[in-house]
C-alpha positions as CSV (number, residue, x, y, z in Angstrom):
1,X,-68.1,40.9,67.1
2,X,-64.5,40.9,67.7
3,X,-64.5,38.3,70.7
4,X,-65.2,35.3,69.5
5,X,-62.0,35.7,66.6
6,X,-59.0,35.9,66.7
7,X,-57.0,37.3,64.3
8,X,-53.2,36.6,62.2
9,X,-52.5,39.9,61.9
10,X,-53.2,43.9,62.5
11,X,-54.2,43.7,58.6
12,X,-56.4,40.8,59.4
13,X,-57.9,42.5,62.0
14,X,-58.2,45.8,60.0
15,X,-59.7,44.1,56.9
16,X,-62.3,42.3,58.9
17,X,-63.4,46.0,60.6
18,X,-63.1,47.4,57.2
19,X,-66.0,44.5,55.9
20,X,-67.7,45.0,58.9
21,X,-68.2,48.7,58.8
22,X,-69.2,48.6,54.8
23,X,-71.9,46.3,56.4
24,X,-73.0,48.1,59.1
25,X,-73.2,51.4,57.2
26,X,-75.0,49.4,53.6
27,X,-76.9,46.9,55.1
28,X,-78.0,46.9,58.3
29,X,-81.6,49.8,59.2
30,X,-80.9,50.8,62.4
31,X,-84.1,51.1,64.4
32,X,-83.6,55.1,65.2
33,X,-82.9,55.8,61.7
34,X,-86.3,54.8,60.9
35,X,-85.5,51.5,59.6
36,X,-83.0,52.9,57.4
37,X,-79.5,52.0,56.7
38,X,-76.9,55.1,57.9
39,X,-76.0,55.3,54.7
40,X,-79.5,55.5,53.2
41,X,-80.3,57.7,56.0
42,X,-77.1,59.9,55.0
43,X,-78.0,60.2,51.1
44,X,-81.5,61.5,52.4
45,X,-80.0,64.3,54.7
46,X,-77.6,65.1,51.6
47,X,-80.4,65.6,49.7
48,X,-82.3,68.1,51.7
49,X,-78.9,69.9,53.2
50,X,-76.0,69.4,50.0
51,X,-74.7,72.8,51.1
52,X,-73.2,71.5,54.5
53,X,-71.4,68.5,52.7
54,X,-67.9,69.6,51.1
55,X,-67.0,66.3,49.7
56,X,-69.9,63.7,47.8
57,X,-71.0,61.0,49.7
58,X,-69.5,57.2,48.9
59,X,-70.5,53.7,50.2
60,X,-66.7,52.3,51.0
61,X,-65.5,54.3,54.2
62,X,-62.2,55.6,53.6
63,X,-59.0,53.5,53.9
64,X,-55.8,55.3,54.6
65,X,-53.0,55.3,52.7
């Protein structure tokens, strides 16, 4: 994915991982997920083990600060 661009800055280069990850993890099943997304494949795991999760689930990975 990374190859073919190249990129202005580090913050360019972050923001474009940063898209590509919220894709990966929303939008894209994954084959050994079932032909789920991870993240669909995370909110069913939640659901059937919410004691082994200390913080609630969201759909944006987190960015530091």
């Amino acid at each position: 994915m990374l190859k073919p661009n190249s990129f202005d800055s580090a913050l360019d280069l972050k923001q474009t991982l940063m898209r590509y990850i919220a894709l990966y993890n929303t939008q894209l099943p994954q084959s050994v997920l079932g032909s789920r997304t991870p993240m669909q494949a995370m909110k069913d795991w939640h659901k059937s083990n919410p004691h082994l999760f200390v913080e609630p689930l969201r759909n944006l990975p987190r960015r530091d600060t």
